[in-house]
mmCIF file of the N, C-alpha and C atoms, coordinates in Angstrom:
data_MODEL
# 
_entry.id   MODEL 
# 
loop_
_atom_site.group_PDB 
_atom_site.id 
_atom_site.type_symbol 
_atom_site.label_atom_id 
_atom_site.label_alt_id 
_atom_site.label_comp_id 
_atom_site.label_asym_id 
_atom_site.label_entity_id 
_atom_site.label_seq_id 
_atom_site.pdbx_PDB_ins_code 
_atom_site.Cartn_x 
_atom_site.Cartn_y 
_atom_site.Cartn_z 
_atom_site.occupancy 
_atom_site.B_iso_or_equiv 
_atom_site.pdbx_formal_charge 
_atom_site.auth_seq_id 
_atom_site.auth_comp_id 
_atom_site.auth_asym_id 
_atom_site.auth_atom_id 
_atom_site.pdbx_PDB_model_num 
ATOM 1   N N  . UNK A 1 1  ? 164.113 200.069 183.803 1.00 0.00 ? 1  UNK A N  1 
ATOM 2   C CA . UNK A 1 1  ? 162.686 199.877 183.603 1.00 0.00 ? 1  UNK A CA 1 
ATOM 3   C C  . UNK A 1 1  ? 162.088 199.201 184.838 1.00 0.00 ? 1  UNK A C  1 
ATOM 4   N N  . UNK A 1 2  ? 161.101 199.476 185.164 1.00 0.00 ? 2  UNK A N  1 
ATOM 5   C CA . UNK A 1 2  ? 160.580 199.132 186.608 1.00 0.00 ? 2  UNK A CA 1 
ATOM 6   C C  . UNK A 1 2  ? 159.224 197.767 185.806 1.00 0.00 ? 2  UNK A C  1 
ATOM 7   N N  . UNK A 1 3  ? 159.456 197.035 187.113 1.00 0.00 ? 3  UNK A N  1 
ATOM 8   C CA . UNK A 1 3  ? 158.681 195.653 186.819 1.00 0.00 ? 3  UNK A CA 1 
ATOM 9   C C  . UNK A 1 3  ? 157.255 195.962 186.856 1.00 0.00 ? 3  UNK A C  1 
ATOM 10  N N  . UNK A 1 4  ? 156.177 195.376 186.839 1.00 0.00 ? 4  UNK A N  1 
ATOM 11  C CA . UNK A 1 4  ? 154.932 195.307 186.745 1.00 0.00 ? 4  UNK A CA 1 
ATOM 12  C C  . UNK A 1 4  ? 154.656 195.270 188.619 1.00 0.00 ? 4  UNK A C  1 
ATOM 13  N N  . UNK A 1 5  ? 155.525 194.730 189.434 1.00 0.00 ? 5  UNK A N  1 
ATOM 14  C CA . UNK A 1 5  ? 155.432 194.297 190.597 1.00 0.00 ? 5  UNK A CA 1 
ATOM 15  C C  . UNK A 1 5  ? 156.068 194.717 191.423 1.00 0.00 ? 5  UNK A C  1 
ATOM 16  N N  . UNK A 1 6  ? 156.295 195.265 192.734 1.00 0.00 ? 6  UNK A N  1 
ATOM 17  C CA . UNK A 1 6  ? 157.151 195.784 193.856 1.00 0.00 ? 6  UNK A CA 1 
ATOM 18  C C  . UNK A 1 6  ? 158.368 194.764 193.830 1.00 0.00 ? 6  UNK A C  1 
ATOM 19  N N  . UNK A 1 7  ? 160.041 195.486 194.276 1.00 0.00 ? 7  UNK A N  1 
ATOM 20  C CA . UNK A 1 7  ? 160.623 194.338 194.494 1.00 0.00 ? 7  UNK A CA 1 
ATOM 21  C C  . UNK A 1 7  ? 160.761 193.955 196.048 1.00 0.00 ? 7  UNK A C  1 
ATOM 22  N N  . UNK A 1 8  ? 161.585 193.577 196.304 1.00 0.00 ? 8  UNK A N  1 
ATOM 23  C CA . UNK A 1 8  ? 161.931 193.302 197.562 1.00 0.00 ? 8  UNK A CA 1 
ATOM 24  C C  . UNK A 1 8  ? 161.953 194.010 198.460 1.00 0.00 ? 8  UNK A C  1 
ATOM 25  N N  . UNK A 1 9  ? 162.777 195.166 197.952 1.00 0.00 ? 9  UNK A N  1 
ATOM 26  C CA . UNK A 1 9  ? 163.279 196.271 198.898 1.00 0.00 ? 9  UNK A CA 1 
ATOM 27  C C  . UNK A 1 9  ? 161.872 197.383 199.090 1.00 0.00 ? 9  UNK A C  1 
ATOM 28  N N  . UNK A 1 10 ? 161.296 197.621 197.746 1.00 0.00 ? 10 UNK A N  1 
ATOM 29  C CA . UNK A 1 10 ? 160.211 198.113 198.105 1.00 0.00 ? 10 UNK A CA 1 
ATOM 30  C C  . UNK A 1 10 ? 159.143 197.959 199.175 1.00 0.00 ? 10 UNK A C  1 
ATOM 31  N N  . UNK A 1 11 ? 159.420 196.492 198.998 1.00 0.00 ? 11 UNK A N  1 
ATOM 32  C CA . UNK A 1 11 ? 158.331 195.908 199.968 1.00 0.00 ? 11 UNK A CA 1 
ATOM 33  C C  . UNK A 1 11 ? 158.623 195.996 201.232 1.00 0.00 ? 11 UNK A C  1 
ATOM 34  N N  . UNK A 1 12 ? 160.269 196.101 201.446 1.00 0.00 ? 12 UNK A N  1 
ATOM 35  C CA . UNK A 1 12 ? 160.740 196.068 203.060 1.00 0.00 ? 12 UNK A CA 1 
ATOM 36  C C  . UNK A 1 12 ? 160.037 197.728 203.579 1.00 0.00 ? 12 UNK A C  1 
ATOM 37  N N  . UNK A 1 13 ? 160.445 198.618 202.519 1.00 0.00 ? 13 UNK A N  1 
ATOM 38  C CA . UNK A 1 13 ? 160.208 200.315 202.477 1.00 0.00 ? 13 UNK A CA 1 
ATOM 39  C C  . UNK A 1 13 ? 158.635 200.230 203.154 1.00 0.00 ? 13 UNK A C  1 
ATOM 40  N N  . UNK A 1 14 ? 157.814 199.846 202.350 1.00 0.00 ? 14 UNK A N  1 
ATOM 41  C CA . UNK A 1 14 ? 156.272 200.322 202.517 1.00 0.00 ? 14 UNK A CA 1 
ATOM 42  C C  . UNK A 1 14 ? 156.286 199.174 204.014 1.00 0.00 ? 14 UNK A C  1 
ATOM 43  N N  . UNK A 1 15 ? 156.511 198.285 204.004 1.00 0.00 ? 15 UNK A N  1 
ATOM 44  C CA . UNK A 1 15 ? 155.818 196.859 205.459 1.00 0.00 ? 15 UNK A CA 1 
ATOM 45  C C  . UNK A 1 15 ? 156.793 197.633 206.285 1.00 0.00 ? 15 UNK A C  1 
ATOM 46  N N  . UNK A 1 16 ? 157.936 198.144 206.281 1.00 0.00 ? 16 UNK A N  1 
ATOM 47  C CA . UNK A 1 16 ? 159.278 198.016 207.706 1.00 0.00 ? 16 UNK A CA 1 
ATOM 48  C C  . UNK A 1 16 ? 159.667 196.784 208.086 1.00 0.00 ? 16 UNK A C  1 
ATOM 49  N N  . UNK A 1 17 ? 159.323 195.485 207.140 1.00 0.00 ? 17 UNK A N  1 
ATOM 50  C CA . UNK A 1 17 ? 159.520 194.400 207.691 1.00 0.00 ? 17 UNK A CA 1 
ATOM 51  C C  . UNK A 1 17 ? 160.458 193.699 206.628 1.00 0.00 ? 17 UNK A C  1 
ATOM 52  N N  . UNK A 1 18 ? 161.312 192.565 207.199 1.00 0.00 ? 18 UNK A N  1 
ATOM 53  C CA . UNK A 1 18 ? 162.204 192.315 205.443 1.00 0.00 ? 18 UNK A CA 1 
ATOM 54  C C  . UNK A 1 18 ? 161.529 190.716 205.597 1.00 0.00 ? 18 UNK A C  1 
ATOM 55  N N  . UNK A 1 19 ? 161.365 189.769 206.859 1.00 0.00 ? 19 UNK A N  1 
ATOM 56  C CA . UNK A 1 19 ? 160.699 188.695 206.580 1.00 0.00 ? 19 UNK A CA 1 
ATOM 57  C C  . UNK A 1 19 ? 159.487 188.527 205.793 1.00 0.00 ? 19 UNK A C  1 
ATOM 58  N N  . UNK A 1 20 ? 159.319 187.466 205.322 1.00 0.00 ? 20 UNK A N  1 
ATOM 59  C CA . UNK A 1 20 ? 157.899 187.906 203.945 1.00 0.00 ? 20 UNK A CA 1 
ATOM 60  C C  . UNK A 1 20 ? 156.723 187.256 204.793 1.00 0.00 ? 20 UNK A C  1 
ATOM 61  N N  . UNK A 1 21 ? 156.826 186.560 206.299 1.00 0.00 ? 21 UNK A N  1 
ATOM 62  C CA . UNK A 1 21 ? 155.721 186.344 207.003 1.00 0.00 ? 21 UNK A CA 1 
ATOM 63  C C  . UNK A 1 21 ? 154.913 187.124 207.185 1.00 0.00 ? 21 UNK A C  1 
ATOM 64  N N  . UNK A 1 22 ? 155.989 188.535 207.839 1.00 0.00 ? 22 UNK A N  1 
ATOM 65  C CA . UNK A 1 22 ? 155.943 189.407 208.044 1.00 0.00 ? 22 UNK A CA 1 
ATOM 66  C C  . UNK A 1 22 ? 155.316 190.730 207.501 1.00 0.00 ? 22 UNK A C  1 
ATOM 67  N N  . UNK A 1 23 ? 155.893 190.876 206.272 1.00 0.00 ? 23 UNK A N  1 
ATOM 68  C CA . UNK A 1 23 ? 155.068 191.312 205.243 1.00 0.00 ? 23 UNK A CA 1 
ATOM 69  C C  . UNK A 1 23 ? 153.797 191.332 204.771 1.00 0.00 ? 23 UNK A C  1 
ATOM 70  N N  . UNK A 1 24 ? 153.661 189.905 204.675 1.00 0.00 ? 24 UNK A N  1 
ATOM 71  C CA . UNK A 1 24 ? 152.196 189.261 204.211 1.00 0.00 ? 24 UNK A CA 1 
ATOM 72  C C  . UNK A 1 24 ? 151.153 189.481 205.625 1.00 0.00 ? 24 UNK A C  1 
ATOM 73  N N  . UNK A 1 25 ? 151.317 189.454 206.732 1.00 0.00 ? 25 UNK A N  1 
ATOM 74  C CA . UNK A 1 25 ? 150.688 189.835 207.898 1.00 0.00 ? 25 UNK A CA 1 
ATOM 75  C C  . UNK A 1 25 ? 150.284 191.509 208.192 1.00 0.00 ? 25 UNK A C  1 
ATOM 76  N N  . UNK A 1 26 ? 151.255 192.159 207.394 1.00 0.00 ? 26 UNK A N  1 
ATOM 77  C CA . UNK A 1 26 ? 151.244 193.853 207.598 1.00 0.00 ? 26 UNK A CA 1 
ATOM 78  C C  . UNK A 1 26 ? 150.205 194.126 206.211 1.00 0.00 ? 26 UNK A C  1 
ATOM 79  N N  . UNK A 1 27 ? 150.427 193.535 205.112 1.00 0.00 ? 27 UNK A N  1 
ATOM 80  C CA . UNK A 1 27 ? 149.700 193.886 203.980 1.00 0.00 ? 27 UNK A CA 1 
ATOM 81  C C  . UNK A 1 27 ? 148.120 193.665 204.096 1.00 0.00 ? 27 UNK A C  1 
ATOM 82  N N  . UNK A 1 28 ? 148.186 192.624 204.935 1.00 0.00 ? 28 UNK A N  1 
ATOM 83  C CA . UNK A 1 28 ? 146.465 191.834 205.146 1.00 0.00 ? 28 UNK A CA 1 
ATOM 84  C C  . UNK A 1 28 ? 146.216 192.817 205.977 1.00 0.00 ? 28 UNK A C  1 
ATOM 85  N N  . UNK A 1 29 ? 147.165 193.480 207.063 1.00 0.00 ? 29 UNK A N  1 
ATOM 86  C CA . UNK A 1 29 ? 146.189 193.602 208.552 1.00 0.00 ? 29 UNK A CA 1 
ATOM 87  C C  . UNK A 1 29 ? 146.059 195.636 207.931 1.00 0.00 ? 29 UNK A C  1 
ATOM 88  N N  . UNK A 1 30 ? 146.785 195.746 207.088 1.00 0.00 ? 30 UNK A N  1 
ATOM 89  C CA . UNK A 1 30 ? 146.290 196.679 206.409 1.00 0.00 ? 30 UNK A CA 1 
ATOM 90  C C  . UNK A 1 30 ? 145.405 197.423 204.932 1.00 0.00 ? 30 UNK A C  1 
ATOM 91  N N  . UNK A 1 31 ? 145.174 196.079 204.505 1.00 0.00 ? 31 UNK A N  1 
ATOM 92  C CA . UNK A 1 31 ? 143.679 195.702 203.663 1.00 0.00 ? 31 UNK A CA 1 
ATOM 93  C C  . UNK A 1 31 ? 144.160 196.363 202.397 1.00 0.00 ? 31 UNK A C  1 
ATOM 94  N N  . UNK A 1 32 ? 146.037 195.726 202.254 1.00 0.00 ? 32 UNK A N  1 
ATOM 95  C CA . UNK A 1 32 ? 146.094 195.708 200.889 1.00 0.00 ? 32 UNK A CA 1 
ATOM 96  C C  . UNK A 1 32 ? 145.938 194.086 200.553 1.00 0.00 ? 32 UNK A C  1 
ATOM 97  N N  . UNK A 1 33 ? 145.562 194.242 199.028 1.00 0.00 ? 33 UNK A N  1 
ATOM 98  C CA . UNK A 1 33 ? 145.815 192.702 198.539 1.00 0.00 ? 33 UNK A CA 1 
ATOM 99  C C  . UNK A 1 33 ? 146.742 192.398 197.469 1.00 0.00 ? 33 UNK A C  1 
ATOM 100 N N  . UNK A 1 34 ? 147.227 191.156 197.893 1.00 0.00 ? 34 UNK A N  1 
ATOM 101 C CA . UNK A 1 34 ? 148.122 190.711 196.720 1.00 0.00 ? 34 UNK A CA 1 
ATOM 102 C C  . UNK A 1 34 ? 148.096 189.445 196.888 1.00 0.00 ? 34 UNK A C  1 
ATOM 103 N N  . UNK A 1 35 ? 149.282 188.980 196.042 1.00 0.00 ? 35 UNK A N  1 
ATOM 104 C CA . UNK A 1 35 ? 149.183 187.726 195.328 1.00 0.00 ? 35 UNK A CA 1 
ATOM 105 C C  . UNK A 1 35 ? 150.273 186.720 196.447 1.00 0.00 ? 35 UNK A C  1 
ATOM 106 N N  . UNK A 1 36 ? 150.762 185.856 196.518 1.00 0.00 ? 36 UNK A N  1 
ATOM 107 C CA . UNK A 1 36 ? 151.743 185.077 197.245 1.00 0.00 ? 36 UNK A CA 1 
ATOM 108 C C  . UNK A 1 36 ? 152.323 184.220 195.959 1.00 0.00 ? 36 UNK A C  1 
ATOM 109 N N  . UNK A 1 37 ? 153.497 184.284 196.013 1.00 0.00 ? 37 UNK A N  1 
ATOM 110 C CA . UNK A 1 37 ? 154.197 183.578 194.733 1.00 0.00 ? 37 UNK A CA 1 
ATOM 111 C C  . UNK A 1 37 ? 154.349 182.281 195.843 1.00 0.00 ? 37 UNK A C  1 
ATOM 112 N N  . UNK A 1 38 ? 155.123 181.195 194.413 1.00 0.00 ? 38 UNK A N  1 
ATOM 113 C CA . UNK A 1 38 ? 155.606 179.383 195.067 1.00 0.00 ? 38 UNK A CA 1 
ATOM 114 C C  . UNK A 1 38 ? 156.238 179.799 196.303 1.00 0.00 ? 38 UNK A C  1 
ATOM 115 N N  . UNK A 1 39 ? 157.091 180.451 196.084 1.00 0.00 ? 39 UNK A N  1 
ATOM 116 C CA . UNK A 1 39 ? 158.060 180.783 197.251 1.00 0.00 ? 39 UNK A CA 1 
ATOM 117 C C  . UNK A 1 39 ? 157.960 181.333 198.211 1.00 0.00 ? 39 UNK A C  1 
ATOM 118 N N  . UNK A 1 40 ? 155.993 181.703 198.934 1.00 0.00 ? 40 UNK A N  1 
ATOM 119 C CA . UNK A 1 40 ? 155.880 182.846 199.758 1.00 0.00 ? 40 UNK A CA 1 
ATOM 120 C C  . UNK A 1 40 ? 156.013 184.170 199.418 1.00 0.00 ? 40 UNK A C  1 
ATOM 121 N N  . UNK A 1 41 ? 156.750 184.443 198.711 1.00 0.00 ? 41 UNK A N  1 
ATOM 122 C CA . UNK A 1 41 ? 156.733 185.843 198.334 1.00 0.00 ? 41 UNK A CA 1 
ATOM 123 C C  . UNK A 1 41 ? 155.359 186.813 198.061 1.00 0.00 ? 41 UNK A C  1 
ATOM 124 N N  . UNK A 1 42 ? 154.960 188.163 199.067 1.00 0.00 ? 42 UNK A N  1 
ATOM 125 C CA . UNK A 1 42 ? 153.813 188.430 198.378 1.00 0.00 ? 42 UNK A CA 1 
ATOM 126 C C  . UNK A 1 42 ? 154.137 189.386 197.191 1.00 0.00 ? 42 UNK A C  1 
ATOM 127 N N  . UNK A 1 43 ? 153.287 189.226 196.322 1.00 0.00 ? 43 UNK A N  1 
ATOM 128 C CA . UNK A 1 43 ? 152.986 189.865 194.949 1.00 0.00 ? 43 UNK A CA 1 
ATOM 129 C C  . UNK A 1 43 ? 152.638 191.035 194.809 1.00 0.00 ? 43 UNK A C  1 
ATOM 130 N N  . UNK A 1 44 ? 153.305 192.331 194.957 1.00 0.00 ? 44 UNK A N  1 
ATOM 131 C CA . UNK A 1 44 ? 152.233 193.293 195.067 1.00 0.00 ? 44 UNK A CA 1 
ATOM 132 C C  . UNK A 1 44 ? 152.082 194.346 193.732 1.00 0.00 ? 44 UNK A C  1 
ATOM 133 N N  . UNK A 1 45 ? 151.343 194.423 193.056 1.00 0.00 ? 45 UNK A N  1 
ATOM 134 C CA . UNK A 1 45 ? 151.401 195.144 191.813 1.00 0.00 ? 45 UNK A CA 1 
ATOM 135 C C  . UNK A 1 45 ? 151.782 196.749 191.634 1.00 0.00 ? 45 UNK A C  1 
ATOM 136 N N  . UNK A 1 46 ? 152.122 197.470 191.024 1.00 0.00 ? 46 UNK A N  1 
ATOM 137 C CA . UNK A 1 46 ? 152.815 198.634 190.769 1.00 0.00 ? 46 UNK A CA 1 
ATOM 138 C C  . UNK A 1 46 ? 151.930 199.509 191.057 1.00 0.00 ? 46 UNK A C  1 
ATOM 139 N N  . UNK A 1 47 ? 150.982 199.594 189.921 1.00 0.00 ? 47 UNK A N  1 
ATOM 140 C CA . UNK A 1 47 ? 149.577 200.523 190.066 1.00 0.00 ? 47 UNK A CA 1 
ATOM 141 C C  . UNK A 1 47 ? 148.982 200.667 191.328 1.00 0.00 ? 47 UNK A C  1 
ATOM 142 N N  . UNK A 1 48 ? 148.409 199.776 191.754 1.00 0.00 ? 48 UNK A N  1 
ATOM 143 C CA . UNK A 1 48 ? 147.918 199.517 192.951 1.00 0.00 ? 48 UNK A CA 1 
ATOM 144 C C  . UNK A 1 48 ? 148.625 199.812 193.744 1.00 0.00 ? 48 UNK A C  1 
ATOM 145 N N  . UNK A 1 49 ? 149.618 199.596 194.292 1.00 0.00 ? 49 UNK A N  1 
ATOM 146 C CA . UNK A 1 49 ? 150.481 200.038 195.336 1.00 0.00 ? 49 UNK A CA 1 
ATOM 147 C C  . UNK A 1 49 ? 150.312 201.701 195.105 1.00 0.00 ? 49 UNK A C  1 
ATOM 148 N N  . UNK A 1 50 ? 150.706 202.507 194.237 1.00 0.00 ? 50 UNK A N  1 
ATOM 149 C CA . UNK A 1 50 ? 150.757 203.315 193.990 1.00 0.00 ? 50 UNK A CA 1 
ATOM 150 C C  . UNK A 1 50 ? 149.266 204.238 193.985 1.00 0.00 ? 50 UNK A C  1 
ATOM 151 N N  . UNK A 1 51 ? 148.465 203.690 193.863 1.00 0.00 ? 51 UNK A N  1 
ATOM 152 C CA . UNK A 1 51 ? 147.208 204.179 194.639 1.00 0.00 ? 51 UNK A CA 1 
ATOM 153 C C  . UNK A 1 51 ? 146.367 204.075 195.457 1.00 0.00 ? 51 UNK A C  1 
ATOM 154 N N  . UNK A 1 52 ? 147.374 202.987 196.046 1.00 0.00 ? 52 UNK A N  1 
ATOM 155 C CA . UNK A 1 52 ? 147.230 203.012 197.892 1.00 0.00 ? 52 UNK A CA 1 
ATOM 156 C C  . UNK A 1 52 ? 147.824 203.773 198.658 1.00 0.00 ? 52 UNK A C  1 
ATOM 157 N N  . UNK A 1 53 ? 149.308 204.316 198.088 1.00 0.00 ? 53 UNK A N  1 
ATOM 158 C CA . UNK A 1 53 ? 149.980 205.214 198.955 1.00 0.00 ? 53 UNK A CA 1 
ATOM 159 C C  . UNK A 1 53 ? 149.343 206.216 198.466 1.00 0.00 ? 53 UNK A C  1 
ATOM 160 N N  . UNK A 1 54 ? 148.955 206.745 197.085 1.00 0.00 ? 54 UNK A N  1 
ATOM 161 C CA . UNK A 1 54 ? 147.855 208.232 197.085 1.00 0.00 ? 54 UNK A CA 1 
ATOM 162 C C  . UNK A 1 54 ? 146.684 208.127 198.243 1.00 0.00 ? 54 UNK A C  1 
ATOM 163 N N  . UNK A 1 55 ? 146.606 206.938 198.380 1.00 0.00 ? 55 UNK A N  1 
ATOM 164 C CA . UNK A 1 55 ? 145.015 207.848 199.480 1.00 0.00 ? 55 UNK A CA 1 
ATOM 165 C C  . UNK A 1 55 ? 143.906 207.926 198.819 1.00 0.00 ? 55 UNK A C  1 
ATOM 166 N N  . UNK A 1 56 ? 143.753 207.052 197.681 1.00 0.00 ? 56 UNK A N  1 
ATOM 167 C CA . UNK A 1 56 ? 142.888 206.832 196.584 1.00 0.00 ? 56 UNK A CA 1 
ATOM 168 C C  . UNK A 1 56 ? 142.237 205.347 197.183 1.00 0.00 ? 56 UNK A C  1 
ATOM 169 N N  . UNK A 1 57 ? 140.984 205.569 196.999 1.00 0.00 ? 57 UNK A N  1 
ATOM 170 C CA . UNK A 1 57 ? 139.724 204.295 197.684 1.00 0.00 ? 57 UNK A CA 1 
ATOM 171 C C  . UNK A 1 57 ? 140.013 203.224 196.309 1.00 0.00 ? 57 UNK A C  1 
ATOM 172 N N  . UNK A 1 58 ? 141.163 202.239 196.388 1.00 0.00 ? 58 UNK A N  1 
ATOM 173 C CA . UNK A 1 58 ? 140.945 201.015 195.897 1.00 0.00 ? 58 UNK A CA 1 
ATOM 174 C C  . UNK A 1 58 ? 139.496 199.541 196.053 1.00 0.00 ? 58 UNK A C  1 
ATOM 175 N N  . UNK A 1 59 ? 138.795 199.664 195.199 1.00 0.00 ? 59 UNK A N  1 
ATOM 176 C CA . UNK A 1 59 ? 137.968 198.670 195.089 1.00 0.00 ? 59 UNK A CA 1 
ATOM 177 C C  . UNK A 1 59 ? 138.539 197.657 193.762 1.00 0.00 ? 59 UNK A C  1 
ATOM 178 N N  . UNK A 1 60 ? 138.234 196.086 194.353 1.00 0.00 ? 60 UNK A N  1 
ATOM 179 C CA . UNK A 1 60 ? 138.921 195.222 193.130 1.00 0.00 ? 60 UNK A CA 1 
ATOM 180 C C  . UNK A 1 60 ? 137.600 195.039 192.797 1.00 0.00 ? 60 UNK A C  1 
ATOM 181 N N  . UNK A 1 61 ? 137.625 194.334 191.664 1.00 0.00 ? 61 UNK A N  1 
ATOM 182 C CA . UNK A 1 61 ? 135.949 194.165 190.568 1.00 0.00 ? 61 UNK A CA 1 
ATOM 183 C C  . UNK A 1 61 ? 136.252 192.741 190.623 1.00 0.00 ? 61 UNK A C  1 
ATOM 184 N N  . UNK A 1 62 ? 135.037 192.226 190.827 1.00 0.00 ? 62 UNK A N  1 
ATOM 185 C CA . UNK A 1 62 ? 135.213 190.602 190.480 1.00 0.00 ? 62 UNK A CA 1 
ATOM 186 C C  . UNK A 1 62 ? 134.662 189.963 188.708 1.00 0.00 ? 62 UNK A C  1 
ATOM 187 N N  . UNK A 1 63 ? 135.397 189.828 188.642 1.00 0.00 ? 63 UNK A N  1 
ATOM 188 C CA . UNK A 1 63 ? 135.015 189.775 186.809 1.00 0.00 ? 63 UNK A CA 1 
ATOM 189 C C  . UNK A 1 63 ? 134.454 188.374 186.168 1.00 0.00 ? 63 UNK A C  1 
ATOM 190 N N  . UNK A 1 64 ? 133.213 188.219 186.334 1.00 0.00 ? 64 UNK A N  1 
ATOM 191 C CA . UNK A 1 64 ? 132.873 186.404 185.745 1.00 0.00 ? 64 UNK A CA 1 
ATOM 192 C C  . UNK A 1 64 ? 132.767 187.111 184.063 1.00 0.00 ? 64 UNK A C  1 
ATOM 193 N N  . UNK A 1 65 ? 133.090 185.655 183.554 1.00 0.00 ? 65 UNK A N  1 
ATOM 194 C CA . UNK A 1 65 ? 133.081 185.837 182.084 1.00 0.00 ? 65 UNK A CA 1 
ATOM 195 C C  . UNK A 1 65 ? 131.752 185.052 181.758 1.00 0.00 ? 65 UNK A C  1 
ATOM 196 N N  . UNK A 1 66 ? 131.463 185.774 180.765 1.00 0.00 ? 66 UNK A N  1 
ATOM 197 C CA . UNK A 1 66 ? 130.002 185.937 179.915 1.00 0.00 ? 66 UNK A CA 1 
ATOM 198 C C  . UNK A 1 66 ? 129.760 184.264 179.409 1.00 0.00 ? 66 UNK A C  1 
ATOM 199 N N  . UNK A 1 67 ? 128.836 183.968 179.194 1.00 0.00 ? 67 UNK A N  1 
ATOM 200 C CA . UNK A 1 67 ? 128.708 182.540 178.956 1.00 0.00 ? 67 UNK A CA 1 
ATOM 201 C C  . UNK A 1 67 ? 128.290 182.906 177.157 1.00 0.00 ? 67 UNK A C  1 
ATOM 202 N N  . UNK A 1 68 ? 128.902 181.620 176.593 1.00 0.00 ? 68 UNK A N  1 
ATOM 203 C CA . UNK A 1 68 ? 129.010 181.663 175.130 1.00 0.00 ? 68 UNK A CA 1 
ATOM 204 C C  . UNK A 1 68 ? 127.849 181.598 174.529 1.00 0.00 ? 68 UNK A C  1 
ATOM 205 N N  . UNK A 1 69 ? 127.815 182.641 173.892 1.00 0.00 ? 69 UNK A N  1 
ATOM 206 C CA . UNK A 1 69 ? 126.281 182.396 172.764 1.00 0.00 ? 69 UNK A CA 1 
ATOM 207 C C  . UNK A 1 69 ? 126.124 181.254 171.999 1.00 0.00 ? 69 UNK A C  1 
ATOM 208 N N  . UNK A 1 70 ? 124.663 181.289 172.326 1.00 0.00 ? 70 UNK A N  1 
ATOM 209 C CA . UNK A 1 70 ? 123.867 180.116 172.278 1.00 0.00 ? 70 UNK A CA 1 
ATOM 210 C C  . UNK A 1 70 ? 124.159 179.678 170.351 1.00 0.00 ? 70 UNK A C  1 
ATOM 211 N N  . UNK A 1 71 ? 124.688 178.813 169.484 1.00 0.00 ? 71 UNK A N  1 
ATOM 212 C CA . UNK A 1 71 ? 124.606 178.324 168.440 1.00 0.00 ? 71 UNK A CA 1 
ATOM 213 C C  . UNK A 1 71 ? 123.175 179.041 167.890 1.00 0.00 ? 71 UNK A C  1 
ATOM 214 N N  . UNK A 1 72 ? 123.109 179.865 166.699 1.00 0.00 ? 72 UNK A N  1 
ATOM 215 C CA . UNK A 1 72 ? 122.017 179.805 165.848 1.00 0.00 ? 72 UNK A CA 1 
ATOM 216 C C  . UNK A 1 72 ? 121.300 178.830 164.842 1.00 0.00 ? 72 UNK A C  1 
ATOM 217 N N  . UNK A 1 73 ? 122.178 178.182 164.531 1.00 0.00 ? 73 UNK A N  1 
ATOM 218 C CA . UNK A 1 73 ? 121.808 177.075 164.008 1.00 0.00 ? 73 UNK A CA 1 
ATOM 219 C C  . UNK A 1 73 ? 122.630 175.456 164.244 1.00 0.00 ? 73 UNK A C  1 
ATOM 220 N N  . UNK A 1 74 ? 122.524 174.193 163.846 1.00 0.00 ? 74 UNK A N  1 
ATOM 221 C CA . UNK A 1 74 ? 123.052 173.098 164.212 1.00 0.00 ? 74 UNK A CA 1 
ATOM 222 C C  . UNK A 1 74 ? 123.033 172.396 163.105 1.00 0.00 ? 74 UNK A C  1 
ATOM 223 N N  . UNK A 1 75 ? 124.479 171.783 162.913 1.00 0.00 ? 75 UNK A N  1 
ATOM 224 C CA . UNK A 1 75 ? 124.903 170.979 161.808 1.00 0.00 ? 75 UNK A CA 1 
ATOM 225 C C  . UNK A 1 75 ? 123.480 169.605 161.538 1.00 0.00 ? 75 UNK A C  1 
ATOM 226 N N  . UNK A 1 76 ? 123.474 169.463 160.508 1.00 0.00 ? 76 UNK A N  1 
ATOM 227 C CA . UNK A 1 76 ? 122.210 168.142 160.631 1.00 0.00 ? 76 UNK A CA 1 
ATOM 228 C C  . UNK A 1 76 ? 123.112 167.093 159.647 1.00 0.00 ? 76 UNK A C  1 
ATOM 229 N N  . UNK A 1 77 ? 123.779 166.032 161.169 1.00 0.00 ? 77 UNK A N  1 
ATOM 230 C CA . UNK A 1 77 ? 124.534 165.285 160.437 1.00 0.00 ? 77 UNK A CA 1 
ATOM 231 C C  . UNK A 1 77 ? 124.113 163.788 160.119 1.00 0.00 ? 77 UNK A C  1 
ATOM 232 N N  . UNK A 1 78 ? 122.585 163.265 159.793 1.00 0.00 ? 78 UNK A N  1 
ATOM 233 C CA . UNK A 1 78 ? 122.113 162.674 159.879 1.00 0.00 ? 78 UNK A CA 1 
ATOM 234 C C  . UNK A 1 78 ? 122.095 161.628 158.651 1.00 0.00 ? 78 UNK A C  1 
ATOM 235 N N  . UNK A 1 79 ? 122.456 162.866 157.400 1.00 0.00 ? 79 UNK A N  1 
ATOM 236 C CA . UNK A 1 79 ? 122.702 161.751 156.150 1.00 0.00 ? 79 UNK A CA 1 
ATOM 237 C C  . UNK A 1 79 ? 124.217 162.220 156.069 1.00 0.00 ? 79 UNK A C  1 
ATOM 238 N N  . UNK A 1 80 ? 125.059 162.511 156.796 1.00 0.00 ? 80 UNK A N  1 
ATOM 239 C CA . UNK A 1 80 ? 126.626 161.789 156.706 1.00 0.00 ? 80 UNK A CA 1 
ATOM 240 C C  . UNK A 1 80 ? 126.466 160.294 156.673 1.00 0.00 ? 80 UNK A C  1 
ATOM 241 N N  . UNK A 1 81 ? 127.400 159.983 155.953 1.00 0.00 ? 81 UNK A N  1 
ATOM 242 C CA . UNK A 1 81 ? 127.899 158.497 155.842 1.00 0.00 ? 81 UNK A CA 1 
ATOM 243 C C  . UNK A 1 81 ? 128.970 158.793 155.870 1.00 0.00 ? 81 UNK A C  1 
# 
């Protein structure tokens, strides 16, 4: 079963490079993006990779999340005791 993420060797395959400086310098200067794990390692996802080597125009979406609806009404806690 194949991971969600490129492994190692993949990554040496697509960069030609096996250092991950290296890597991460070939991926930028070729306007893929990914992630950098604790360890340096870059992150590169399955899909994406895979429709970068198609030749398919990758755009990422920047996604803000929706702000929470406004309360319709409000507790009236005034005669709590």
């Amino acid at each position: 079963m194949e991971t969600e993420t490129l492994s190692d060797d993949e990554l040496v395959e697509i960069t030609g490079y096996k250092p991950r400086a290296y890597q991460r310098r070939w991926l930028s200067s070729h306007g893929w993006h990914f992630v950098e794990s604790r360890g340096g390692r870059p992150l590169v996802g399955r899909q994406y990779a895979r429709l970068k080597l198609s030749g398919a125009v990758v755009e990422l979406m920047t996604v803000t999340p929706h702000s929470p609806p406004k309360p319709t009404w409000t507790p009236d806690f005034s005669r709590v005791k």
